[in-house]
N, C-alpha and C positions, 0 to 999 in steps of 0.2 A: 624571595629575591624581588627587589624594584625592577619593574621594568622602566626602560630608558622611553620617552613623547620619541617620536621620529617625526623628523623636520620632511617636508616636501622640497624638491629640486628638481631646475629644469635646467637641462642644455642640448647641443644635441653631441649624439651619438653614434658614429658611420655615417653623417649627414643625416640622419633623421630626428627632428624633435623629440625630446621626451622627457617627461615628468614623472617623478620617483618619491614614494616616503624611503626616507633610510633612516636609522638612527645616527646622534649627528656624531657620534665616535669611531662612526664605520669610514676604512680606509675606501679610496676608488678603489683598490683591487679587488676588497672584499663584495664592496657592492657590483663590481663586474663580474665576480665567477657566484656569489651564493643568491644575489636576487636579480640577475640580467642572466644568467646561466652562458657569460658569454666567457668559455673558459680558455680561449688559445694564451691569455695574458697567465704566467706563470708564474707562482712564487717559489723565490728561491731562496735568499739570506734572510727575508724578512727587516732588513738595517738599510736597504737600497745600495749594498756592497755589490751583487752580483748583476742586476741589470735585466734578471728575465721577467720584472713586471712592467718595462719598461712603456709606454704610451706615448700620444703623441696629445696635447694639451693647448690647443691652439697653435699646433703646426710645433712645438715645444719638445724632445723628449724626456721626459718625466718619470720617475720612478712610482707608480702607483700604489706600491707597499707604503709608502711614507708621504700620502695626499690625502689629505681627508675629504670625505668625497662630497661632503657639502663648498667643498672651494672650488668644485667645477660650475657652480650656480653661471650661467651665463653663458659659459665656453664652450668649445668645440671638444670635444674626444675621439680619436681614431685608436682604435685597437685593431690586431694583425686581421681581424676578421673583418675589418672596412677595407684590407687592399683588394682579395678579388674572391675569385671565388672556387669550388674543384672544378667548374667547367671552363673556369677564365683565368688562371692565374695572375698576377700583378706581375709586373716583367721581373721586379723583384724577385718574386720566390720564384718563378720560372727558371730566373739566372742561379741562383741557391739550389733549384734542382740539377739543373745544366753543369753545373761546376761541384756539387758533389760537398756543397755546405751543409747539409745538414746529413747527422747521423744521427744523436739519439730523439734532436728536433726540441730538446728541454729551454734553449737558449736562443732559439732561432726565432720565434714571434718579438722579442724583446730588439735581437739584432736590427732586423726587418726594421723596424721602428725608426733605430739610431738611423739606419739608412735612407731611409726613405724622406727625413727632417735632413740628414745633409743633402741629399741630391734635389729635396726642394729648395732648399737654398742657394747652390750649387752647383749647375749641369756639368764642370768641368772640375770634380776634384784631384787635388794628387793624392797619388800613395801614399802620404804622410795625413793627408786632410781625412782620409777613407781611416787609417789608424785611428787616427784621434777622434772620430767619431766614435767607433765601436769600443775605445777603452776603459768604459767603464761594465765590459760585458767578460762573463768569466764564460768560457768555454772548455770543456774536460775533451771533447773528442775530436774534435776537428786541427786543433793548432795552428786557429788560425789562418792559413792561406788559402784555401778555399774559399773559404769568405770575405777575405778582401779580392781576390780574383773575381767570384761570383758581383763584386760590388762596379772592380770597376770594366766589367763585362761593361755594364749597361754605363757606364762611363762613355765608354766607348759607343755602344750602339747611340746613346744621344748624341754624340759628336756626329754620326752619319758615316 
């Protein structure tokens, strides 16, 4: 078997610089969970039908299963593991814990994502903008309202 040259690439990633060989048919997903070992980004349809490899691509979010990860050359990548951390939550997954969004937790780093790119675009969404944000995400155990509550929890708390 031919091995593939691997191209080098740089952007940053959770706000820090970094430079990566990958080979250049490797998705961003791939190269975020098997050579960045950063695995909260999750694969799920593998087609970008479900939504749990979802990232955020210069503030963007993006389906990572269907990016190749030589097209982040220059740009920003957030994945759930740049919002905070076990000792500091992002008010995000605070509210997702608080409101009882996550259950099996398969679909929720992806969610997080959608959310996190509308409320930075957005301090004041509606319930209709909070929907249409997260519909491109399939969720089996929650149904839903949880996580739009969870979302516009902090809807609310930015309003003051």
């Amino acid at each position: 078997m031919e091995s593939v040259a691997e191209i080098m690439i740089r952007f940053k990633l959770n706000r820090k610089s970094i430079v990566v060989d990958v080979p250049p048919h490797w998705t961003l997903l791939r190269l975020l969970r098997e050579k960045l070992d950063l695995t909260g980004t999750k694969e799920g349809c593998g087609i970008g039908e479900c939504g749990a490899c979802t990232v955020l691509v210069d503030g963007i979010p993006l389906h990572s299963c269907l990016l190749l990860a030589p097209k982040v050359e220059g740009k920003s990548v957030q994945t759930v593991e740049g919002l905070g951390s076990r000792g500091s939550l992002h008010p995000l997954q605070k509210s997702f814990v608080d409101h009882g969004a996550v259950q099996c937790g398969f679909c929720t780093p992806g969610i997080l994502m959608s959310a996190k790119a509308l409320l930075n675009g957005n301090t004041h969404p509606s319930k209709e903008e909070v929907k249409e944000a997260i519909s491109g995400h399939l969720c089996r155990c929650t149904g839903y309202q949880q996580i739009i509550e969870a979302i516009e929890a902090i809807n609310k708390d930015v309003r003051g």
